[in-house]
PDB file of N, CA, C and O in Angstrom:
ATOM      1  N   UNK A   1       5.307  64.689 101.034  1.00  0.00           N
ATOM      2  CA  UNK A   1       6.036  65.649 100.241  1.00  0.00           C
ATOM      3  C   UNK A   1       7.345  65.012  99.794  1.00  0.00           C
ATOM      4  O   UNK A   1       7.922  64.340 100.649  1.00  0.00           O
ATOM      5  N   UNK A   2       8.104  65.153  98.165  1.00  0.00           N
ATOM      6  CA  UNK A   2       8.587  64.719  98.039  1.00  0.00           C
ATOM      7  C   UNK A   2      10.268  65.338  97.870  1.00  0.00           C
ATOM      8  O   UNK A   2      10.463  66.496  97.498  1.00  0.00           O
ATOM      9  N   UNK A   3      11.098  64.644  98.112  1.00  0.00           N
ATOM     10  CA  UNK A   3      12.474  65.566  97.915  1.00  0.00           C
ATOM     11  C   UNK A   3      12.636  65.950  96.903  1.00  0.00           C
ATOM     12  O   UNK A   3      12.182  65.257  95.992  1.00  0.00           O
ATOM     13  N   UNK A   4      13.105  66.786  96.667  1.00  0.00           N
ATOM     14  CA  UNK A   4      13.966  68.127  95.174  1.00  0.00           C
ATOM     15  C   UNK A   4      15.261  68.218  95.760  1.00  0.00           C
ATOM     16  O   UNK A   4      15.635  68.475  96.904  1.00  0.00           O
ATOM     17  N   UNK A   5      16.069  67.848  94.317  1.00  0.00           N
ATOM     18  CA  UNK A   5      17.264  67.861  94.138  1.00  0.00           C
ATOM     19  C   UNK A   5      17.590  69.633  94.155  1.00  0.00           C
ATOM     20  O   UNK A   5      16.708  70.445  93.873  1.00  0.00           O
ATOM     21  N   UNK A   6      18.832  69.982  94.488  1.00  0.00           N
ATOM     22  CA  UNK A   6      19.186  70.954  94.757  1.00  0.00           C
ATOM     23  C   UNK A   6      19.439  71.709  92.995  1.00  0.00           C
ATOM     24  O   UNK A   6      19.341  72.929  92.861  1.00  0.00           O
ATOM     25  N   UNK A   7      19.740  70.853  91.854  1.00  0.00           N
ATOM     26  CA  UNK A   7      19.952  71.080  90.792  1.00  0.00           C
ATOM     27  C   UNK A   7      18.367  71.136  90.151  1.00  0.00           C
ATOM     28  O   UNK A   7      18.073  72.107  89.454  1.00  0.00           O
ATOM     29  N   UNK A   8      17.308  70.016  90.417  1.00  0.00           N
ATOM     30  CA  UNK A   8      16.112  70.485  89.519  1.00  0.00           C
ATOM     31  C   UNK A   8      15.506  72.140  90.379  1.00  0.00           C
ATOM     32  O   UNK A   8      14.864  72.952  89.713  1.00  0.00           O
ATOM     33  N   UNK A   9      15.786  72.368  91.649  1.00  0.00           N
ATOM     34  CA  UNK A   9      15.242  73.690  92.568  1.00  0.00           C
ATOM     35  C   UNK A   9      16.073  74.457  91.557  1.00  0.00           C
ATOM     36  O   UNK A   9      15.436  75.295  90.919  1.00  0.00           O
ATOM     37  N   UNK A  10      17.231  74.354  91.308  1.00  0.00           N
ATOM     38  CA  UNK A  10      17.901  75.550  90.697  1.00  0.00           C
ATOM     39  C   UNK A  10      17.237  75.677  88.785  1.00  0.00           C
ATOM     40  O   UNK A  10      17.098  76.655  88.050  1.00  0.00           O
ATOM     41  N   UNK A  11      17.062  74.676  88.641  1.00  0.00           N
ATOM     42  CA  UNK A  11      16.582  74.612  87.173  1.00  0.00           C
ATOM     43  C   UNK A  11      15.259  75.273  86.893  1.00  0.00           C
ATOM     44  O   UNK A  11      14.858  75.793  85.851  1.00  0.00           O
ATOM     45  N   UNK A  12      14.637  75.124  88.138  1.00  0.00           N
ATOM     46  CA  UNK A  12      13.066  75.428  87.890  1.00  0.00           C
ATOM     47  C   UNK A  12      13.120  76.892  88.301  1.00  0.00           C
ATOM     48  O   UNK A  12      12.550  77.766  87.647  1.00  0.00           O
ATOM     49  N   UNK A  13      13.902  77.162  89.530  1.00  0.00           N
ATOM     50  CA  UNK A  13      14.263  79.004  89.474  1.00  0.00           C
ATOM     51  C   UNK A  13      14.480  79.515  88.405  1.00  0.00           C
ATOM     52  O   UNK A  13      13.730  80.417  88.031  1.00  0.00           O
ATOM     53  N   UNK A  14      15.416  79.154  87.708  1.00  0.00           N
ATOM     54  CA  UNK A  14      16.006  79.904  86.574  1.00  0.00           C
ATOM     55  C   UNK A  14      15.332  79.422  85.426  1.00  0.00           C
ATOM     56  O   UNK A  14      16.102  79.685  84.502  1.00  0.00           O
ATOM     57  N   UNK A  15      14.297  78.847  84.946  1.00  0.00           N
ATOM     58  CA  UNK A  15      13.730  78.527  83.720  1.00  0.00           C
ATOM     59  C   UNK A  15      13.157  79.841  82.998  1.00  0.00           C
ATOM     60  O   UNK A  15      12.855  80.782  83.731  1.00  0.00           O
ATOM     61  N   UNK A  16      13.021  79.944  81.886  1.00  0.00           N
ATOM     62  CA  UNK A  16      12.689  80.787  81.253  1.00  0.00           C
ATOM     63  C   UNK A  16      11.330  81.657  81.273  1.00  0.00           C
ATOM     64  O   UNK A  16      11.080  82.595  80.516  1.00  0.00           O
ATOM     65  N   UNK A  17      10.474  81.128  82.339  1.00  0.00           N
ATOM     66  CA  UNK A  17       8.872  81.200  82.857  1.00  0.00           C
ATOM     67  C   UNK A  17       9.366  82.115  84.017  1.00  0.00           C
ATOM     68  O   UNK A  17       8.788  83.159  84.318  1.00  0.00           O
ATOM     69  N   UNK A  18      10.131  81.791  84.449  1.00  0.00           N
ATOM     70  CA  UNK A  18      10.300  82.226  85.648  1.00  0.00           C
ATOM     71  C   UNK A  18      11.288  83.835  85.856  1.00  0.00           C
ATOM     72  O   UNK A  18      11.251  84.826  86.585  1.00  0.00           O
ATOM     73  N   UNK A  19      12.038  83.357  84.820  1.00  0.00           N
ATOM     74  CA  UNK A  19      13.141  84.442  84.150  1.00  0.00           C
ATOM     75  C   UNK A  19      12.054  85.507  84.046  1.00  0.00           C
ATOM     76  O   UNK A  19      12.370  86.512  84.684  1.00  0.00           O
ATOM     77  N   UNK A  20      11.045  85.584  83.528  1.00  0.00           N
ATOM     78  CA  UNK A  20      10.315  86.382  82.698  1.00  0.00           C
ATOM     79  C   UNK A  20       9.211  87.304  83.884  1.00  0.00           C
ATOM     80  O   UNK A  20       8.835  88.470  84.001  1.00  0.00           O
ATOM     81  N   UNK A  21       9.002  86.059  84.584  1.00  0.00           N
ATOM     82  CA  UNK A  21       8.420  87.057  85.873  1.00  0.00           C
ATOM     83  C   UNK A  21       8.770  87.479  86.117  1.00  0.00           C
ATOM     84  O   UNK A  21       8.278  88.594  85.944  1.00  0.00           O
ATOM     85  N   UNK A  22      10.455  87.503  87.096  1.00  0.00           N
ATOM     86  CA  UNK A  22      11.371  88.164  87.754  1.00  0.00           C
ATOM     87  C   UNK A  22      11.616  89.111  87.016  1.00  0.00           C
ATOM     88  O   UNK A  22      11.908  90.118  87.661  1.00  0.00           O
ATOM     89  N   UNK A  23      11.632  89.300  85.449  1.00  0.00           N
ATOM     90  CA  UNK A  23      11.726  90.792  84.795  1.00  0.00           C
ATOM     91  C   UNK A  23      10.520  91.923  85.524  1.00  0.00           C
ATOM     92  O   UNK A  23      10.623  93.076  85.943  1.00  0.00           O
ATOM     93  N   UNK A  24       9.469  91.034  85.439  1.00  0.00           N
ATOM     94  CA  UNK A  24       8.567  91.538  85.872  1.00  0.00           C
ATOM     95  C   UNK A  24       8.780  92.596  86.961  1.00  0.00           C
ATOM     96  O   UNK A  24       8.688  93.824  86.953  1.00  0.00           O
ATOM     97  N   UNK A  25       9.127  91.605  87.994  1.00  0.00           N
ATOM     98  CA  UNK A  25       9.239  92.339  89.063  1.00  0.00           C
ATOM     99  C   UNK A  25      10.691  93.103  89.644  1.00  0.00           C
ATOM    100  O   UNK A  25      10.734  93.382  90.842  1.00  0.00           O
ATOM    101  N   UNK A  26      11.409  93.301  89.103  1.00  0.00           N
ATOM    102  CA  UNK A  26      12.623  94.078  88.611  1.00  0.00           C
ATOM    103  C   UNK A  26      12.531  95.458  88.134  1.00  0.00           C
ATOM    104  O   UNK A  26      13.171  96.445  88.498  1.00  0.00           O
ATOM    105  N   UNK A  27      11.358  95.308  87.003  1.00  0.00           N
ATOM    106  CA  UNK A  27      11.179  96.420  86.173  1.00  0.00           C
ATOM    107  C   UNK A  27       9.790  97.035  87.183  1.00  0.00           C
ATOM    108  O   UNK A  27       9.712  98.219  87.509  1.00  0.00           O
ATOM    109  N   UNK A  28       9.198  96.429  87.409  1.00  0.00           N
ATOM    110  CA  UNK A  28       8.352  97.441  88.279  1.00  0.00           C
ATOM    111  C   UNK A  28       8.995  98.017  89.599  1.00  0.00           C
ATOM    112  O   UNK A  28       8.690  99.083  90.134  1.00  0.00           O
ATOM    113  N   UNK A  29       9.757  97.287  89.940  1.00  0.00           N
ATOM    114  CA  UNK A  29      10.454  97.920  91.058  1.00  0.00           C
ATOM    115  C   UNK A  29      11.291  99.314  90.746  1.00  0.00           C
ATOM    116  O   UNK A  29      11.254 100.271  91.519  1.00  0.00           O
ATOM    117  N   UNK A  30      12.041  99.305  89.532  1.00  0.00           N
ATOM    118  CA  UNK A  30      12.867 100.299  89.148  1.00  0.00           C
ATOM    119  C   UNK A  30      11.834 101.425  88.630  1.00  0.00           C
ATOM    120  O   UNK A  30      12.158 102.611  88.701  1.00  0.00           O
ATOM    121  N   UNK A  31      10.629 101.046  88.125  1.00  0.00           N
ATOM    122  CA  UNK A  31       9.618 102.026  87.509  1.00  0.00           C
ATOM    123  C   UNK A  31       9.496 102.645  88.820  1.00  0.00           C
ATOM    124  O   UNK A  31       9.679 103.861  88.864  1.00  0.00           O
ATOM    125  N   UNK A  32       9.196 101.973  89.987  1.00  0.00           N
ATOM    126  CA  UNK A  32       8.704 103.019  90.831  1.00  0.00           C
ATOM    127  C   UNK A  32       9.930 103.645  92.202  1.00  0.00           C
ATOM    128  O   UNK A  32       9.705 104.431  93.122  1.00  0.00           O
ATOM    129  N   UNK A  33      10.877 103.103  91.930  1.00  0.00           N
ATOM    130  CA  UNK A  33      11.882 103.464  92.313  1.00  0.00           C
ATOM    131  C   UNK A  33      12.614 105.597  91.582  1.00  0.00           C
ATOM    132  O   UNK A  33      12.926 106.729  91.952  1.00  0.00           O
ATOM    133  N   UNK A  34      12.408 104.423  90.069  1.00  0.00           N
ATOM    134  CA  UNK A  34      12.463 106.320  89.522  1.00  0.00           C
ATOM    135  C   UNK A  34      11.430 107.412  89.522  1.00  0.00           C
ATOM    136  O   UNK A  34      11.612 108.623  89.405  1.00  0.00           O
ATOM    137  N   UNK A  35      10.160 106.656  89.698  1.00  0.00           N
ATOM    138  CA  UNK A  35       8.903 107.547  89.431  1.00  0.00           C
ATOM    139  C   UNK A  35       9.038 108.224  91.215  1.00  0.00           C
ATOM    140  O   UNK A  35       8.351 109.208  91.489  1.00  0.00           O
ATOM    141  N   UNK A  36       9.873 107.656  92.209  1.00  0.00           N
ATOM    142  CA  UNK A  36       9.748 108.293  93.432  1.00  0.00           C
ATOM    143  C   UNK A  36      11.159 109.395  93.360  1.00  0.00           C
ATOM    144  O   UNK A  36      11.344 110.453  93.961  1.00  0.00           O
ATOM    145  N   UNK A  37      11.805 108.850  92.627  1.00  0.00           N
ATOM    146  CA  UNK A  37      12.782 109.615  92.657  1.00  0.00           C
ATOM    147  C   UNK A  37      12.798 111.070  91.966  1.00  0.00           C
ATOM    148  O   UNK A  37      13.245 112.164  92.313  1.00  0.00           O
ATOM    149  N   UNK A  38      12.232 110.678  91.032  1.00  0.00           N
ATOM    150  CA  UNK A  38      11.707 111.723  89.877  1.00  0.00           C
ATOM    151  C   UNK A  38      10.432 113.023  90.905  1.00  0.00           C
ATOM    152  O   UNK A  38      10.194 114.230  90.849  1.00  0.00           O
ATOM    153  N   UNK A  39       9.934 111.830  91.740  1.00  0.00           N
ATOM    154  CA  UNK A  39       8.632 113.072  92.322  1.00  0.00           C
ATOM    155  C   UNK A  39       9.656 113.891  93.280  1.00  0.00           C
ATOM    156  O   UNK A  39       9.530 115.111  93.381  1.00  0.00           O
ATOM    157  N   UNK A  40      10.623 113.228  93.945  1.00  0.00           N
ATOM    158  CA  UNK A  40      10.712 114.318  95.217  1.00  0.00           C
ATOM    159  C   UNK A  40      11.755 115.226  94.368  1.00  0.00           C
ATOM    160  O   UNK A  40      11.991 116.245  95.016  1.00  0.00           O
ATOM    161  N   UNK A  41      12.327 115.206  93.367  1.00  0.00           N
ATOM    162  CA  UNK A  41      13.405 115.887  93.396  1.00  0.00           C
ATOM    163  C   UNK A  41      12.995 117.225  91.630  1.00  0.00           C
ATOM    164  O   UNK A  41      13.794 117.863  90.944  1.00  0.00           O
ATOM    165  N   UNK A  42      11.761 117.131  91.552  1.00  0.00           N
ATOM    166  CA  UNK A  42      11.275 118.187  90.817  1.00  0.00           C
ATOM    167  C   UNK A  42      10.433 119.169  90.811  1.00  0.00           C
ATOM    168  O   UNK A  42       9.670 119.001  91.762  1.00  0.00           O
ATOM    169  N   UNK A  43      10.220 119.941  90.338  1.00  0.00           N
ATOM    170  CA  UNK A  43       9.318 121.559  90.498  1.00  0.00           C
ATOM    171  C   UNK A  43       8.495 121.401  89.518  1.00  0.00           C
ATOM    172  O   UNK A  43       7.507 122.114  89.695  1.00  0.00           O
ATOM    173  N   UNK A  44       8.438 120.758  88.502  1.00  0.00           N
ATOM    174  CA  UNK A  44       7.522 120.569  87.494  1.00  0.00           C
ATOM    175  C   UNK A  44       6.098 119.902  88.083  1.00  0.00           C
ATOM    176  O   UNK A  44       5.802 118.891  88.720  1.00  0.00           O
ATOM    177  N   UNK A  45       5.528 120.817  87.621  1.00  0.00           N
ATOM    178  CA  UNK A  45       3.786 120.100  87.842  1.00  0.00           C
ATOM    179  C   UNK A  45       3.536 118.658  86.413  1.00  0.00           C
ATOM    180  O   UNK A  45       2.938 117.604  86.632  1.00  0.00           O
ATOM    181  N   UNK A  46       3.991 118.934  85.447  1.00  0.00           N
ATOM    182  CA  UNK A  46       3.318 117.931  84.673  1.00  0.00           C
ATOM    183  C   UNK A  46       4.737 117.015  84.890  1.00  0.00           C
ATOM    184  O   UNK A  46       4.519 115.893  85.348  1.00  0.00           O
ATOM    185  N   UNK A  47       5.585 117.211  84.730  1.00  0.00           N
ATOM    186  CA  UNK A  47       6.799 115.910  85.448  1.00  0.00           C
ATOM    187  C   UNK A  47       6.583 115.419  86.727  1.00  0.00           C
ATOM    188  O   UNK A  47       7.176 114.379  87.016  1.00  0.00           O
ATOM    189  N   UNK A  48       5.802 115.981  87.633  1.00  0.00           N
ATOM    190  CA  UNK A  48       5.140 115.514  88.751  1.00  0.00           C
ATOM    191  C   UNK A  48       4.268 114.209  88.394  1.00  0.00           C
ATOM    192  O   UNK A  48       4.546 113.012  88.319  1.00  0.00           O
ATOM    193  N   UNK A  49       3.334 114.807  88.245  1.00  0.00           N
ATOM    194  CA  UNK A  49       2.337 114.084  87.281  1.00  0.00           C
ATOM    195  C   UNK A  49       2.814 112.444  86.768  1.00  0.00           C
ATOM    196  O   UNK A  49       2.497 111.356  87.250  1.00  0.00           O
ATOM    197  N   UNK A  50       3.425 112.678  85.957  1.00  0.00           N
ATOM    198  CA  UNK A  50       3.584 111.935  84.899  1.00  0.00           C
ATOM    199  C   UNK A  50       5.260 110.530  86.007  1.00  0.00           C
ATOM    200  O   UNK A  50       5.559 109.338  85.936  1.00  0.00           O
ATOM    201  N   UNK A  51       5.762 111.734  86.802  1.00  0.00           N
ATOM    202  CA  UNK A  51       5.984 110.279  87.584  1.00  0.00           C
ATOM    203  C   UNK A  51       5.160 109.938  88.915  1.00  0.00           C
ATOM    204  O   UNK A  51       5.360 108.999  89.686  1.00  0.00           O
ATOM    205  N   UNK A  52       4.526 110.586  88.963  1.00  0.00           N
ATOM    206  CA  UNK A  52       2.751 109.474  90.233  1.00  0.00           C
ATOM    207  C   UNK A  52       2.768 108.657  89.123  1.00  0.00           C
ATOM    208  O   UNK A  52       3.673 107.827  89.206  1.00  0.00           O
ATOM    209  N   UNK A  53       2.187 108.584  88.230  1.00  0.00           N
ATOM    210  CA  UNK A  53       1.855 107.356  87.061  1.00  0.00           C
ATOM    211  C   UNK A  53       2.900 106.408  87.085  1.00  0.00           C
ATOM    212  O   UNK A  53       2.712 105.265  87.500  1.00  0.00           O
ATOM    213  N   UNK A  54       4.140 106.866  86.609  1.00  0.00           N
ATOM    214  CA  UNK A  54       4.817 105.881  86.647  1.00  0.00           C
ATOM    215  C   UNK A  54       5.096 104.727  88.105  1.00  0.00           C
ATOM    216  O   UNK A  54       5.246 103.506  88.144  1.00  0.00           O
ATOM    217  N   UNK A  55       5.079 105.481  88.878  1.00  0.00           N
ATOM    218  CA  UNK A  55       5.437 104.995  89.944  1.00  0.00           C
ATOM    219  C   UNK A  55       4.324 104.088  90.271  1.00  0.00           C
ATOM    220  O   UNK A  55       4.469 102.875  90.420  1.00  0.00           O
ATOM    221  N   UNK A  56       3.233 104.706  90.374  1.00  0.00           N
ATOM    222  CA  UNK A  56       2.101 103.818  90.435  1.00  0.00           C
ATOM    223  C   UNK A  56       1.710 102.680  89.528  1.00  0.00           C
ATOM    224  O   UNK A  56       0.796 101.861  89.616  1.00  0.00           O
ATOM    225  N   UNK A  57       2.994 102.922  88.317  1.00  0.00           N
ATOM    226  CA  UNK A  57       2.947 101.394  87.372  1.00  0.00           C
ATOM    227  C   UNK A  57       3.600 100.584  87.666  1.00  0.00           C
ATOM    228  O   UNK A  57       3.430  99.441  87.242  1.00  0.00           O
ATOM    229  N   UNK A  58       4.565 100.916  88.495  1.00  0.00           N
ATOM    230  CA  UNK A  58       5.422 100.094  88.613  1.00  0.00           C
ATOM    231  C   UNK A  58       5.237  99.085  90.347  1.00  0.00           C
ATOM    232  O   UNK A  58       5.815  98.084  90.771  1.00  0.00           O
ATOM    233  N   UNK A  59       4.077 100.044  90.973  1.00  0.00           N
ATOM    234  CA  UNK A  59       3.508  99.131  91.991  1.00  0.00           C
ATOM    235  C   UNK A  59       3.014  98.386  91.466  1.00  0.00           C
ATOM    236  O   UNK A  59       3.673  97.348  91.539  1.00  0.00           O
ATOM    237  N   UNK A  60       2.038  98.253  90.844  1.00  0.00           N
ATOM    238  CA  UNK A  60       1.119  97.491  89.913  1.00  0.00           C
ATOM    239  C   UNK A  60       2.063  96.830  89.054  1.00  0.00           C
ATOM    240  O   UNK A  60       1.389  96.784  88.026  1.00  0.00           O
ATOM    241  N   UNK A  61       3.103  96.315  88.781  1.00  0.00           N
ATOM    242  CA  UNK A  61       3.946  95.656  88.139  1.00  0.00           C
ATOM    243  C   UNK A  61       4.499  94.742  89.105  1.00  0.00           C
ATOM    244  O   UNK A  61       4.439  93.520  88.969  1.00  0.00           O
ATOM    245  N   UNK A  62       5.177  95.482  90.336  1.00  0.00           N
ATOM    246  CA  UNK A  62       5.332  94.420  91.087  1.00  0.00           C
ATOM    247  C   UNK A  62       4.624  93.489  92.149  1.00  0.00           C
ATOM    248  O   UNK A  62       5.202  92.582  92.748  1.00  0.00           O
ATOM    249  N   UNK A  63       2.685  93.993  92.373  1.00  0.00           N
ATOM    250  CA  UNK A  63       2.134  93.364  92.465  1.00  0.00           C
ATOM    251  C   UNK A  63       1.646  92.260  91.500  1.00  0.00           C
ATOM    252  O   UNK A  63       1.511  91.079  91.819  1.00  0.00           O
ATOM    253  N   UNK A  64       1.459  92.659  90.576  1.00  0.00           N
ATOM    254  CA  UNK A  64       1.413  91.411  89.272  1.00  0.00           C
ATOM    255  C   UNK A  64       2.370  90.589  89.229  1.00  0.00           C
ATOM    256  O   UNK A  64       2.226  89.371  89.123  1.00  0.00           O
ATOM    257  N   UNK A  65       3.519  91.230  89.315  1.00  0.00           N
ATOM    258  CA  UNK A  65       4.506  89.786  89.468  1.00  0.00           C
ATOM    259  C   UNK A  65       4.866  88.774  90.637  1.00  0.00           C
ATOM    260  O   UNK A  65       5.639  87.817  90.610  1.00  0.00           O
ATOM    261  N   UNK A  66       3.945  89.350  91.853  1.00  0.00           N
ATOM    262  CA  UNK A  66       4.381  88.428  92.794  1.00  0.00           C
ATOM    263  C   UNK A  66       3.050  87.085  92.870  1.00  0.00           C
ATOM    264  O   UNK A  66       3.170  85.899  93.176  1.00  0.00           O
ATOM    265  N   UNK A  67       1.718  87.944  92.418  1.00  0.00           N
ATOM    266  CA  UNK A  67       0.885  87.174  92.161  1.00  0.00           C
ATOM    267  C   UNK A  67       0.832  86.047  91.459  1.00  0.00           C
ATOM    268  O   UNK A  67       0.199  85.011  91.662  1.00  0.00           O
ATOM    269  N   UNK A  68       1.858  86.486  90.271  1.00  0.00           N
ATOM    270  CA  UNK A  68       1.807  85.691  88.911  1.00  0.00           C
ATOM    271  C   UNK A  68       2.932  84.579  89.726  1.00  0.00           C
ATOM    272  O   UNK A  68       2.420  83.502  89.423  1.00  0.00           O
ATOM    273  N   UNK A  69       3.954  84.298  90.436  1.00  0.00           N
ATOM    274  CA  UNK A  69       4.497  83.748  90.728  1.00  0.00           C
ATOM    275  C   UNK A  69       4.406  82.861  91.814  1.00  0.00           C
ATOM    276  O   UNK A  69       5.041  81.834  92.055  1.00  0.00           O
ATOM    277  N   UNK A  70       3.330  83.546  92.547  1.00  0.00           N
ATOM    278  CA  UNK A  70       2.736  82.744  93.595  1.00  0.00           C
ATOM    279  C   UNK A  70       1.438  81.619  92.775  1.00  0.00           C
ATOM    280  O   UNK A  70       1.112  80.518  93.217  1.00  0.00           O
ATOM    281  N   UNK A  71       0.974  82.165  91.732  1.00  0.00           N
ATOM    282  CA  UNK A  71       0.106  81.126  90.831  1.00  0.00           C
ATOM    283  C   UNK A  71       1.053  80.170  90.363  1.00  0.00           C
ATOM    284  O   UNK A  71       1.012  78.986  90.696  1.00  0.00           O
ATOM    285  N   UNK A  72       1.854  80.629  89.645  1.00  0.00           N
ATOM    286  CA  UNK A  72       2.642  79.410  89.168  1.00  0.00           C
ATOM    287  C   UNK A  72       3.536  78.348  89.835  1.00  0.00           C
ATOM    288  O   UNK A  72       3.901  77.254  89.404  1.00  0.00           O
ATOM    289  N   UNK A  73       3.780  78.946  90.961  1.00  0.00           N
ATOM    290  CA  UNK A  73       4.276  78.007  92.184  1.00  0.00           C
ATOM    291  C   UNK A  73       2.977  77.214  92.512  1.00  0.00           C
ATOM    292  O   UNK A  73       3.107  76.047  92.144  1.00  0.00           O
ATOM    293  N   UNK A  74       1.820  77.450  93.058  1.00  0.00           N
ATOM    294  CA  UNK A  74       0.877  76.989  92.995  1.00  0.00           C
ATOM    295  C   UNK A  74       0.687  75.658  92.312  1.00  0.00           C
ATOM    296  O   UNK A  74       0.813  74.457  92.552  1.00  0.00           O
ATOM    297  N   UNK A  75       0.170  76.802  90.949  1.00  0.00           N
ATOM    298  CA  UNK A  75      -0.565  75.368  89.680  1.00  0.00           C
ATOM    299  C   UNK A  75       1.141  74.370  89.603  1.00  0.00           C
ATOM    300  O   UNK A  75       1.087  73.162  89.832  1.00  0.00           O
ATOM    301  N   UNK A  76       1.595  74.587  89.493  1.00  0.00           N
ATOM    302  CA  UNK A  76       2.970  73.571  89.145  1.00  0.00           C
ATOM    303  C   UNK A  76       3.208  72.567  90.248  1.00  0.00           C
ATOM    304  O   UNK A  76       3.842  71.517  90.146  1.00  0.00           O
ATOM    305  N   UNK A  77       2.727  72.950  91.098  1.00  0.00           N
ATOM    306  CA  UNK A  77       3.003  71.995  92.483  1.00  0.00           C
ATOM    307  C   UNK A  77       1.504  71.142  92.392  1.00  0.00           C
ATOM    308  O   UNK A  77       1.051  70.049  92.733  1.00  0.00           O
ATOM    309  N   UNK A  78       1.286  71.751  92.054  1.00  0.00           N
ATOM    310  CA  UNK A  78      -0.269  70.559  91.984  1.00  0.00           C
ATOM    311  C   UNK A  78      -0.314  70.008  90.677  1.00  0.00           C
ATOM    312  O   UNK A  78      -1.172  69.185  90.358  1.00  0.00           O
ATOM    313  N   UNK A  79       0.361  70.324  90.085  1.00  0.00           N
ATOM    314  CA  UNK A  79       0.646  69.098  88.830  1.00  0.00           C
ATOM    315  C   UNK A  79       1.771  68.226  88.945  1.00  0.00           C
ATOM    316  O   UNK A  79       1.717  67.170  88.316  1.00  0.00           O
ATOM    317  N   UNK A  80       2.802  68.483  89.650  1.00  0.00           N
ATOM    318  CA  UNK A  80       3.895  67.494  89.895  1.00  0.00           C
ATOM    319  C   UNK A  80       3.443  66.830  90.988  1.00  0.00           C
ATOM    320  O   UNK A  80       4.111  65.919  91.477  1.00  0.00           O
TER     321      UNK A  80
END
């Protein structure tokens, strides 16, 4: 295994591939952050509703993004 400079580790965190996942998983976190927030604190049946969905998108957002990042850590390490 070979050494990484503390500057290419920081370059390859923050690259624009990577930027883009971490939206990923940011925004699904906050989707289901509000979609929980939204469920406990309403009386509405179809605002009920409609944040289970969200919330449940935003699991599914931040499972996709950890996947997607664990692939690309992956394939990238087996090409360098």
């Amino acid at each position: 295994m070979s050494r990484v400079s503390a500057s290419k580790a920081l370059a390859y965190a923050t690259g624009d591939e990577m930027l883009k996942l971490y939206g990923v998983l940011v925004g699904g976190w906050l989707l289901t952050f509000v979609g929980q927030f939204v469920l406990q604190t309403t009386f509405n049946a179809v605002l009920s509703l409609v944040s289970v969905i969200v919330a449940l998108a935003g699991a599914v957002a931040v499972l996709v993004g950890v996947v997607a990042i664990a692939y690309k850590l992956l394939a990238d390490g087996r090409v360098e």
